[in-house]
N, C-alpha and C positions, 0 to 999 in steps of 0.2 A: 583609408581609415582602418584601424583595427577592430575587430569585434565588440570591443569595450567601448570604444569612440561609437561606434554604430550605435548600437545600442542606448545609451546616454543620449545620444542627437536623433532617434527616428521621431520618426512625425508625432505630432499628438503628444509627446510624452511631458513637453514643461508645462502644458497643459494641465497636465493630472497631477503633474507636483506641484503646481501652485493649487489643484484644489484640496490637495491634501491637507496642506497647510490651512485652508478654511476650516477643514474639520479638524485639525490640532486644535485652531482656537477655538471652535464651535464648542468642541467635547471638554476641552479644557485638559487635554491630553499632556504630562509632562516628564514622561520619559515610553521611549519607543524600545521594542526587540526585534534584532536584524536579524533573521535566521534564516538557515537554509538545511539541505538534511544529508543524513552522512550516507556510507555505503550501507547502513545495518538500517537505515529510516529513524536513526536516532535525530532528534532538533539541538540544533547547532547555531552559537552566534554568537551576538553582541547584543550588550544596553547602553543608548547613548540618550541624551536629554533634546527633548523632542525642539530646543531651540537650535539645535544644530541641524536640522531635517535636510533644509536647502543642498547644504555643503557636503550631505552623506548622499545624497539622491545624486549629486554629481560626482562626488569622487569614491562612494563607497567605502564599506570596513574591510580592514584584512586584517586575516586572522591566518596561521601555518597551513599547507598542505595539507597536515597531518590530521587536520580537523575533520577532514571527508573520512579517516578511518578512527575516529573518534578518538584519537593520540594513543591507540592501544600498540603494546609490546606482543611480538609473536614471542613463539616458547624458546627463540635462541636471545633474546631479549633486543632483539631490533622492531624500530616503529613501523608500523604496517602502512606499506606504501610509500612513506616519504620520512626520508630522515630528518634532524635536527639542523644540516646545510639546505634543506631547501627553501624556496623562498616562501613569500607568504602571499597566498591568493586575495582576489578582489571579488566583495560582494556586493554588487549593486540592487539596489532595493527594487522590487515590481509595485508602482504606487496603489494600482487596482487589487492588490490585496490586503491594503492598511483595514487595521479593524480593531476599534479597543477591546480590552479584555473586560467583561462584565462582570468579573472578579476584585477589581481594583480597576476604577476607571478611570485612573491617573494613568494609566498604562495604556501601549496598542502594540499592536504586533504587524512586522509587513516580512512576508517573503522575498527571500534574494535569488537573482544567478548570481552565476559565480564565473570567474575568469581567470586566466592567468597574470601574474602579474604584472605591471608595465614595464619593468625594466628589466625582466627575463630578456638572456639573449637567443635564447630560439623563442618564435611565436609568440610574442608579447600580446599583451592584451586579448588572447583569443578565448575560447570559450574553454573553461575549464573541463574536460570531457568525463570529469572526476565526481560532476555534477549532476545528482539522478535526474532532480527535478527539470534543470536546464536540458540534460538528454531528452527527457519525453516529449517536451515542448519541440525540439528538432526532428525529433521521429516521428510524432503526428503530425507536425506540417508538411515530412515530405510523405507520409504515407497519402494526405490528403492531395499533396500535390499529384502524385504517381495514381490517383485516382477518381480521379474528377473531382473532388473535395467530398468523396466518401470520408467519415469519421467515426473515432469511437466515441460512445456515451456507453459508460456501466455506474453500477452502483454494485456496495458491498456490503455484510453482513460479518458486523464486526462482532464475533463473543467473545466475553471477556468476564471474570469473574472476580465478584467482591471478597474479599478475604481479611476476617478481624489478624488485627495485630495481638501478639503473644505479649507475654510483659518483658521480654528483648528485643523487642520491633518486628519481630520474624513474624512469617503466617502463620497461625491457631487457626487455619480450618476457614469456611465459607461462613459467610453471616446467614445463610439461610444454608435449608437440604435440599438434596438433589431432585428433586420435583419437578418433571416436565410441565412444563404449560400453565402449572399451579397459581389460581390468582392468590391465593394466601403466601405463598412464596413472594412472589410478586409485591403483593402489599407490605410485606416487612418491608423490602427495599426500597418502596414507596417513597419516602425521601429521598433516597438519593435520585434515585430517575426523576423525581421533578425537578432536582437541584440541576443537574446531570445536563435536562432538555429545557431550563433555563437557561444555563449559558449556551448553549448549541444553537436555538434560536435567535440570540442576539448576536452571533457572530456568526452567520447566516447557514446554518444548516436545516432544513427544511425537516424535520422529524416526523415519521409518517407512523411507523408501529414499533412493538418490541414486546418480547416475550419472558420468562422465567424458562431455562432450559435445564436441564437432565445435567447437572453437575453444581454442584456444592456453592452459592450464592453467584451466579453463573446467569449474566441477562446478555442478549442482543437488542440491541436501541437501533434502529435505522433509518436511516436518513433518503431524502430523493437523489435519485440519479441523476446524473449530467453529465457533461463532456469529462473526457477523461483526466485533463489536468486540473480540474477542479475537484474532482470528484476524489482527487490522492488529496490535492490540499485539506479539503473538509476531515477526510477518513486522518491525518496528521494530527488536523484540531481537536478531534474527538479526542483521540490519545489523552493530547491534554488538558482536555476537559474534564477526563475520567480523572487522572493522574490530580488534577486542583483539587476536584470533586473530595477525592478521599484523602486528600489532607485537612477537610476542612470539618470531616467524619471523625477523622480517627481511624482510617481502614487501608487497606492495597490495593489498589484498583491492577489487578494481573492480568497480562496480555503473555502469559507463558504459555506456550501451545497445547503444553499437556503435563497440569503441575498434579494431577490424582489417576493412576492408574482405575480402571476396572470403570472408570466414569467417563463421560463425556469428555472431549478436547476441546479448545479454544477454535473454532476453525472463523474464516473467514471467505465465504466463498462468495464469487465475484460473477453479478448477475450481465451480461454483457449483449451490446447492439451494435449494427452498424449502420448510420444511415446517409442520406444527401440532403440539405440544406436545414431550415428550421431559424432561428433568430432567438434573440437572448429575450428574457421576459425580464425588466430590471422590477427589485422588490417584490420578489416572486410569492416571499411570507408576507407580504402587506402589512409592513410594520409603521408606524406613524411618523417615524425621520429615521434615518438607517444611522449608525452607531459605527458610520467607517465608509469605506467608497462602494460605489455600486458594483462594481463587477465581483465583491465577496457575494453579496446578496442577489446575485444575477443566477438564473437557471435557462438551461437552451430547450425549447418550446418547439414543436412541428418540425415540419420535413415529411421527407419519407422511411421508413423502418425494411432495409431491406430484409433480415432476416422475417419479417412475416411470412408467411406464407405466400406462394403463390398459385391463384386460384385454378389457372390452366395449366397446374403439373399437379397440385397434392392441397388436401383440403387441411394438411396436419404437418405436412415436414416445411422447416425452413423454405427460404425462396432461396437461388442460384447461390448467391453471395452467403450465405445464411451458410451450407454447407460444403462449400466450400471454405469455409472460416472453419468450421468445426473438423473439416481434413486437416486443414492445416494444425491444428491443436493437437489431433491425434497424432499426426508425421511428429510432433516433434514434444510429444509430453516426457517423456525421461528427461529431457535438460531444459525444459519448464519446472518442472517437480525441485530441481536445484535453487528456481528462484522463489515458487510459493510453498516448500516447506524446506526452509531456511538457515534452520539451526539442528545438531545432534538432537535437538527434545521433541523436534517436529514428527521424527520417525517412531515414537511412543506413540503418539497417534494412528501412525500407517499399522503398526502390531498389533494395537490391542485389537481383538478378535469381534465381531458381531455389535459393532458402536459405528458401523454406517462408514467408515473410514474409506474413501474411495481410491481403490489401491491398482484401479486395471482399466486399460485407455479402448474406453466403447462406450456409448453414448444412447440414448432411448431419452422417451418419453417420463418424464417422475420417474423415473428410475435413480434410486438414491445408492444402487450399486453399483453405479458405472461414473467414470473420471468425471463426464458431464451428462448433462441433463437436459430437456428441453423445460423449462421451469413456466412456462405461460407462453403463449401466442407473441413472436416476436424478441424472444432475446432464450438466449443459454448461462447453463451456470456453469462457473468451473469450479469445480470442488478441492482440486490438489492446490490445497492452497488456505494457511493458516493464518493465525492472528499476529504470529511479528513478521510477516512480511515486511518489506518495503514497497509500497504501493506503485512507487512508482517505475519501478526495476521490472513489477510484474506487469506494469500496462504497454509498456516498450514492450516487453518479451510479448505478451499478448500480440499485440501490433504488426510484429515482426513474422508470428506464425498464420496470423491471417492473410497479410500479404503473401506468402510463400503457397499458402492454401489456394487463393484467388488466382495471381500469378500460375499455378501447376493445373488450376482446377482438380483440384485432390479430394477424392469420392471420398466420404468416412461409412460406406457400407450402408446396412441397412441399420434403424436405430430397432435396440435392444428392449424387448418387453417382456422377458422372463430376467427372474431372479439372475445375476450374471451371475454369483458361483453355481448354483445348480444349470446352469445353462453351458460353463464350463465341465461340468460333470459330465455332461450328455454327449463332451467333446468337441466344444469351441475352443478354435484356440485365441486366444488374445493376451495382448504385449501387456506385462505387469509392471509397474511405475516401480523407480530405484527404491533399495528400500531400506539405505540407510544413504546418511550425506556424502559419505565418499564416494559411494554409488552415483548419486548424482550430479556429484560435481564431476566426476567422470565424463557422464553423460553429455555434459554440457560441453564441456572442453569437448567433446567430438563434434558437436553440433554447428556450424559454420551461420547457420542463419538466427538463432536463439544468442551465441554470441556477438552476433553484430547490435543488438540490444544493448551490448554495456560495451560502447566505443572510446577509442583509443586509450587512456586510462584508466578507465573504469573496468573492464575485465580484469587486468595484472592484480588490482585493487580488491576488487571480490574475492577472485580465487586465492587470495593471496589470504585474506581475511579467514575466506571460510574453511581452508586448507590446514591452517592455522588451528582451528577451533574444534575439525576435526582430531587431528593430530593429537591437540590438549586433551579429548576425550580418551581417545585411546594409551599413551601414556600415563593416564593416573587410576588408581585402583581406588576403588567403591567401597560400600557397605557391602554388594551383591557378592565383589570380591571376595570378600570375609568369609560371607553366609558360606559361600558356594565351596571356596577352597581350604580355612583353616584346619579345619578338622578331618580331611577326607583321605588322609594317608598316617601311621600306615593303618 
C-alpha cells in the first residue's frame, strides 16, 4: 500500500468519518474548508459542500505543488519550488480536527495531510514532505519512538497588534498607545478580545490570560499548552480568528514582526516541556456539546515533566533531560534563528537596541537577556522566535535540537544571572544569533541536524523561498536609500 492507501484505511479512521458526518448533520454544517499550511504557515486549501464529506475524506482535494509555496514567483520570475508542469498533490482530510467556525456556522474547517499524487511516476501516493504539518507529526513520532515515548508539549505567546485602517485600507497607526500592562489600553480593545476569545473558545482554545503590551494597539491573548501538533494547529486558528475578528471591526489584525521601530516587536516566544506519558482530557473547556469532534477540544493532562527539577542534583536547575534540551538549543541556535525569525522584518527586531530583543545563545533564570530563559519550575522559553513564524517548521526544528542535546548529552553551562551584556563587558564570551536572514540562512544550510527538520522537499523549498526574499530585499532601494544617499555628493 502506499502512504495515501495507509493512511485512508488505518484503524479507527471510518469511524470518525462516519462521526463527523453526525456533526455535519447535528450542526447543520453546509459547506467545509480543506486546508493545510504552506512553507511561510500561510492557510491553504479548498471549499467543498459538506454533502460531499464521504467521497473527500476518501479521495481528497488536489490542488498544484505550488500551493506549499503559496504559487509565489521568485525575482527571475519562476514559481517557487514547483513549476506549472508539476502535478497536483493530494489532500486528505484529518477528521479529529473538524470544527465549525463560530463566525458563520454554516461553515467548518478540518486540517489535511498532504501526499503526492497517485499517478506520479516516482513514489506515488507517498507522503508529501513539502508538508510542514504532516512533517511534525512524523518527527514527533519518531522522536517519541527514539525515546521511550518522551514528547513535546509547549505553548506560545502570540503578539500581535491591532491597527485602524487609513481611508486607503493601509494602517493609520494602533487603535490604542503603546502602554505596557495598561488596563485602560486594555479596555479600548475590550471588544475585540471578547469577540477575539469568543471564537477561540468554541473552536477549542482553552484561553487563560492576556495583556496590553508596550507597542501601539499591541495585545497577547494565550491560550493552554499541549502536545505539540495541537498546539501549532490552535496557534494557526488564532491567526484566523484575529484575521475574522478584524474584519468584522473594521481594523488589521498584524502579525508583522516589527511594523514601528523604537517600539516593541511582535515576538512570539515559545514556553516548552518534555515529558512521559499523561492522557487526553476530552472537553477539557467543559463546554455543554462540543461544536466539532473531540480531539479539537482535547488537552494532554499528567505524566511526568522531565524538565522539573531534580531534587538529588539541584533545588533550581532543570532535571537531566531538561538541560540537556537546553544544550541542544544552544549547539544549534544560529540555524534555529533561520526558522523563528523568518523574514528580512524579523531582524528590525534583533537591532533595535534596549527592547529585550534576545540576540546571544545563553540561558539563566528570568533572564530576559539571554536566547532562553527558565520561565517557572519545569518548562523554558525560547525567545528567538517571532510572530510569523511557521509554528510548525519551529517545533520540528525544536524537536530536532533536543534530540541532538539528549543524544550528545550537551552541557549548556552554567545559567546566567547577571545582565548578559554587562556580564559580556566583564568579558564572557558568548555566541551572538545571525543578525540578518542571509545570516541565517547561512547558518542553517551548514547545520546538518536543524536541516533534517524540513525533509526531503521541504528544505530546497524554504531556502529556496527565503533566499528569494532575501535577495528581493537587497535589490530594491528604500526611502532610507533616498534619505541616506541623494544628496550626499558632491
Amino acid at each position: 500500500m502506499t502512504h495515501l492507501e495507509a493512511y485512508v484505511a488505518q484503524p479507527g479512521r471510518a469511524d470518525l468519518v462516519a462521526q463527523v458526518r453526525a456533526k455535519i448533520d447535528e450542526l447543520g454544517i453546509q459547506y467545509i474548508y480543506y486546508q493545510f499550511v504552506s512553507v511561510t504557515g500561510r492557510i491553504t486549501g479548498k471549499g467543498v459542500p459538506a454533502a460531499h464529506w464521504e467521497s473527500v475524506a476518501e479521495r481528497g482535494i488536489q490542488l498544484v505543488y505550488g500551493a506549499m509555496a503559496n504559487l509565489f514567483l521568485d525575482r527571475y520570475g519562476n514559481y517557487i519550488g514547483y513549476g506549472p508542469e508539476a502535478s497536483e498533490l493530494v489532500a486528505i482530510p484529518d477528521p479529529d480536527t473538524f470544527c465549525q467556525l463560530p463566525w458563520d456556522k454554516r461553515v467548518a474547517r478540518v486540517f489535511c495531510t498532504c501526499f503526492r499524487n497517485r499517478e506520479e511516476p516516482e513514489a506515488p501516493g507517498s507522503y508529501l514532505t513539502a508538508d510542514c504539518r504532516g512533517n511534525l507529526r512524523r518527527i514527533h513520532a519518531q522522536f517519541q519512538a527514539d525515546h521511550n515515548g518522551l514528547h513535546l508539549r509547549h505553548g506560545t505567546e502570540p503578539e500581535m497588534m491591532w491597527l485602524k485602517k487609513g481611508p486607503d485600507g493601509k494602517p493609520d497607526g494602533g487603535v490604542t498607545k503603546p502602554n505596557c500592562y495598561h488596563i485602560h489600553q486594555f479596555e479600548e480593545l475590550r471588544p475585540v478580545v471578547l469577540r477575539v476569545i469568543e471564537y477561540a473558545n468554541a473552536m477549542g482554545l482553552d484561553m487563560i490570560q492576556g495583556d496590553h503590551e508596550d507597542a501601539p494597539g499591541q495585545l497577547e491573548l494565550n491560550f493552554m499548552f499541549d502536545e505539540a501538533l495541537r498546539t501549532c494547529d490552535r496557534l494557526t486558528t488564532y491567526r484566523q480568528i484575529c484575521a475574522q475578528v478584524a474584519r468584522e471591526f473594521n481594523l488589521i489584525a498584524c502579525f508583522m514582526s516589527k511594523p514601528f521601530m523604537g517600539l516593541s516587536a511582535n515576538g512570539c516566544h515559545h514556553n516548552l516541556s518534555l515529558w512521559y506519558g499523561g492522557q487526553d482530557e476530552v472537553n477539557a473547556l467543559g463546554l455543554d456539546s462540543l461544536p466539532g469532534m473531540p480531539g479539537t477540544f482535547s488537552y494532554r493532562k499528567g505524566g511526568e515533566n522531565t524538565f522539573l527539577p531534580d531534587p538529588s542534583l539541584s533545588k533550581t536547575k532543570p532535571g537531566p533531560i531538561g538541560l540537556q534540551s537546553i544544550g541542544g538549543v544552544i549547539e544549534h541556535l544560529g540555524a534555529l534563528t533561520a526558522i523563528g525569525c523568518s523574514t528580512v522584518n524579523s531582524y528590525r527586531r534583533l537591532w533595535d537596541k534596549g527592547l529585550w530583543a534576545p540576540v546571544y545563545a545563553d540561558w539563566g533564570f528570568q533572564n530576559r537577556t539571554c536566547g532562553l530563559r527558565v520561565s517557572a519550575p519545569g518548562r523554558f522559553e525560547y525567545r528567538a522566535v517571532d510572530s510569523m513564524v511557521n509554528p510548525y517548521l519551529m517545533a520540528a526544528a525544536l524537536l530536532k535540537a533536543f534530540d541532538d542535546g539528549i543524544r550528545r548529552n550537551l552541557d549548556p553551562g552554567e545559567p546566567e544571572s547577571r545582565n548578559l551584556y554587562e556580564a559580556m563587558e566583564a568579558g564572557k564570551q558568548v555566541k551572538k544569533l545571525p543578525m540578518s536572514l542571509g545570516e541565517a540562512l547561512v547558518r542553517l544550510d551548514e547545520d546538518e541536524v536543524i536541516r533534517s527538520a524540513l525533509p526531503g522537499e521541504m528544505y530546497k523549498l524554504y531556502a529556496w523561498y527565503k533566499r528569494d526574499e532575501w535577495e528581493k530585499f537587497l535589490a530594491t532601494t528604500s526611502d532610507w536609500d533616498v534619505e541616506m544617499y541623494l544628496d550626499c555628493l558632491p
